[in-house]
C-alpha positions in Angstrom: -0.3 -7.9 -1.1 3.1 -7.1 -2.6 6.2 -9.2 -2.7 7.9 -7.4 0.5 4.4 -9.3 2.0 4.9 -12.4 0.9 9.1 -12.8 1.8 8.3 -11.4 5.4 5.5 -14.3 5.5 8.5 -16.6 4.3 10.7 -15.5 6.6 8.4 -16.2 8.9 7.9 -19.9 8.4 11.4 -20.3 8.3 12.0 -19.1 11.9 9.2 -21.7 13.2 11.2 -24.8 10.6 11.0 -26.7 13.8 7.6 -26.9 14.6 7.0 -28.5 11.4 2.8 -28.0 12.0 2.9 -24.5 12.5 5.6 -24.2 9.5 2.8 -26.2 7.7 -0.2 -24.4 8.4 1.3 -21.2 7.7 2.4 -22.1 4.4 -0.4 -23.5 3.2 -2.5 -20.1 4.2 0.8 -18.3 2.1 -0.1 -19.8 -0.3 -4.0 -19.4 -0.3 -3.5 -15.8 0.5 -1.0 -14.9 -2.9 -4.0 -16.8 -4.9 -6.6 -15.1 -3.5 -5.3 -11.9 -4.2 -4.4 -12.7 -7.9 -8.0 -14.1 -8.4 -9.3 -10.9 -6.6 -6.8 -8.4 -7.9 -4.8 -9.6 -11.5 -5.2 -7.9 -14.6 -4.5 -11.2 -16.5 -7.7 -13.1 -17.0 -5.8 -15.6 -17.4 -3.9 -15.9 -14.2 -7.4 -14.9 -12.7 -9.1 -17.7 -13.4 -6.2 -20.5 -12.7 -5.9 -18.8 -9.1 -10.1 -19.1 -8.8 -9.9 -22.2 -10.0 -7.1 -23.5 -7.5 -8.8 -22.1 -4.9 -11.9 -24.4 -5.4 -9.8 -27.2 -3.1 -10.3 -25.0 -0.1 -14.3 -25.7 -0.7 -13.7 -29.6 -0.2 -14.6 -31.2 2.7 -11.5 -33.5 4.4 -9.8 -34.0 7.8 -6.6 -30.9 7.7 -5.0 -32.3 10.5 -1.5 -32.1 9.5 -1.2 -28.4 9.0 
């Protein structure tokens, strides 16, 4: 992943603003995409284990029915 990734993924999102969901959902899997690939590929430990550690929240259990 490489920041020309992530601003076409933004782009993205903004052309579907109106469908507020699928703006939603595609966000949120932005954003657990850019951490998983610093906790899989960053050279900084530390960075490394605050994007593992973020990640833990997609392990919980809850209704995701807005995004």
């Amino acid at each position: 992943m490489d920041v020309q990734e992530v601003a076409l993924r933004v782009q993205g999102i903004a052309a579907v603003a109106w469908d507020y969901e699928a703006a939603h959902s595609r966000e949120d899997r932005l954003h657990v995409d850019v951490l998983r690939a610093i906790a899989d590929g960053s050279m900084d430990e530390r960075s490394r284990s605050l994007a593992q550690a973020a990640l833990a929240t997609t392990m919980i259990q809850f209704g995701r029915h807005a995004a």
